[in-house]
C-alpha positions, 0 to 999 in steps of 0.5 A: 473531613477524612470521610469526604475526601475518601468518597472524593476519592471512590468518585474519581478511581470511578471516574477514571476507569469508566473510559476504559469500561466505555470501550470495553463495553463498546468493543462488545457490543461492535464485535458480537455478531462477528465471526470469530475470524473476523473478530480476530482480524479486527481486534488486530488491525485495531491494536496493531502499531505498523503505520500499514493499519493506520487511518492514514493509510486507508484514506490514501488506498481509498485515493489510489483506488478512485484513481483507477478508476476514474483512468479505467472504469470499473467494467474495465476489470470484469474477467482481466487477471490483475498481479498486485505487487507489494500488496500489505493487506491486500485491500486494494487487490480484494476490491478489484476482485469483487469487480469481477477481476481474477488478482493475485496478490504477491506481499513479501512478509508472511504475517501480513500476507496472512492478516490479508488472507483472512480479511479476504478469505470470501472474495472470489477470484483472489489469492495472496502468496507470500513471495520476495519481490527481489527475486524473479517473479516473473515466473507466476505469467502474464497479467492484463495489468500489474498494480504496483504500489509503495514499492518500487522505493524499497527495491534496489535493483529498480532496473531489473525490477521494472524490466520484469513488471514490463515483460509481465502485462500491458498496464503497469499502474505505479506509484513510488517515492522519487528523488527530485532530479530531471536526470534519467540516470538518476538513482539512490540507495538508501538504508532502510529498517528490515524490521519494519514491515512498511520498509525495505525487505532486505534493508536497502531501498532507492529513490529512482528520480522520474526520469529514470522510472520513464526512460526504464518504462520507455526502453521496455516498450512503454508510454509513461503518462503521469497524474500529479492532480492533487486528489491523490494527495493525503495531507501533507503525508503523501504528495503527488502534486509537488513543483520540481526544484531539480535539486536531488532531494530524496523525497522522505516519504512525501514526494511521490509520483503516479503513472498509468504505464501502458504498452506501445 
């Protein structure tokens, strides 16, 4: 009886570190011909916890990408100069640069604008800098368009922010959470964790109603048109088609809005 319920037992401790040799093995055979680069890369985005390498977030820069798109065309950006702002990874700035676009992207944590080099190190045309988004960044000149992305909620002074993008490019391309207010005044603060590299730099970001982000865009000399169809949505997660209730909720992270801003 002893000998049986040892050999059960050799069986199972077998059993139980097989998933872990499967994906041992797995993680060999997936990464052999790999450059060491880009072997580093992968295994940090696979192990990384930061909510920017999940799966997630790839489907819904996938979305916002298509969006472009499909409101400018992909021969739109054959020799245009493209600023991304608040840029993580870089992803969304590097495809526009294998379209033949010349794209800075401007990411303010120094570890992921490093993460974002090496990912992209062979697209032409494509340079990231490290770079406060609060400060003056109007200083790097002029851009045909500014693609702006999951950012402007962890800006506080929205107003100046905005005013800087407007003075830099014709075609400002913006989505952010916004509070559910008609009020084109309508503004809040909120504290946000500065440890958290998908939150507020400085710890404090803002939920701009979208009335405001307009009338901000229109007092610069912008035509605001915004896209609520419901194939930027990604689940439950990101929401771009919502019904307003005009009742100042802030929005979480799930009640965002999208325009193509364009110059008058």
């Amino acid at each position: 009886m002893i000998n049986k319920l040892r050999t059960a037992w050799r069986h199972f401790k077998h059993m139980y570190r097989l998933p872990d040799r499967f994906e041992r093995f797995e993680l060999i055979v997936n990464t052999a011909h790999m450059s060491p680069v880009d072997r580093h890369v992968t295994m940090h985005l696979a192990t990384s916890h930061h909510a920017v390498y999940a799966i997630s977030y790839a489907h819904w820069r996938t979305k916002r990408i298509n969006k472009i798109l499909e409101l400018y065309g992909p021969e739109w950006f054959l020799g245009k100069r493209v600023l991304e702002l608040g840029s993580g990874l870089s992803d969304i700035g590097a495809f526009f640069a294998d379209l033949g676009a010349s794209v800075l992207c401007l990411e303010g944590r120094n570890d992921t604008a490093q993460i974002a080099r090496l990912k992209h190190r062979n697209v032409c045309n494509f340079n990231v800098e490290v770079f406060d988004l609060e400060e003056d960044f109007t200083t790097f000149g002029k851009f045909d368009m500014i693609i702006h992305f999951g950012l402007l909620y962890h800006i506080p002074d929205v107003e100046k922010h905005l005013a800087r993008c407007f003075s830099m490019a014709n075609e400002v391309v913006l989505e952010t959470v916004v509070c559910d207010s008609s009020d084109p005044m309508r503004i809040e603060l909120v504290q946000e964790r500065k440890d958290v590299i998908e939150e507020a730099m400085h710890g404090t970001g803002s939920r701009p109603s979208a009335a405001f982000v307009e009338r901000i865009a229109k007092e610069n000399g912008f035509r605001p048109q915004m896209v609520t169809t419901s194939d930027l949505n990604v689940g439950n997660q990101f929401v771009y088609d919502w019904i307003s209730r005009d009742d100042g909720d802030l929005g979480g992270w799930r009640k965002r809005r999208f325009w193509k801003i364009s110059a008058s």
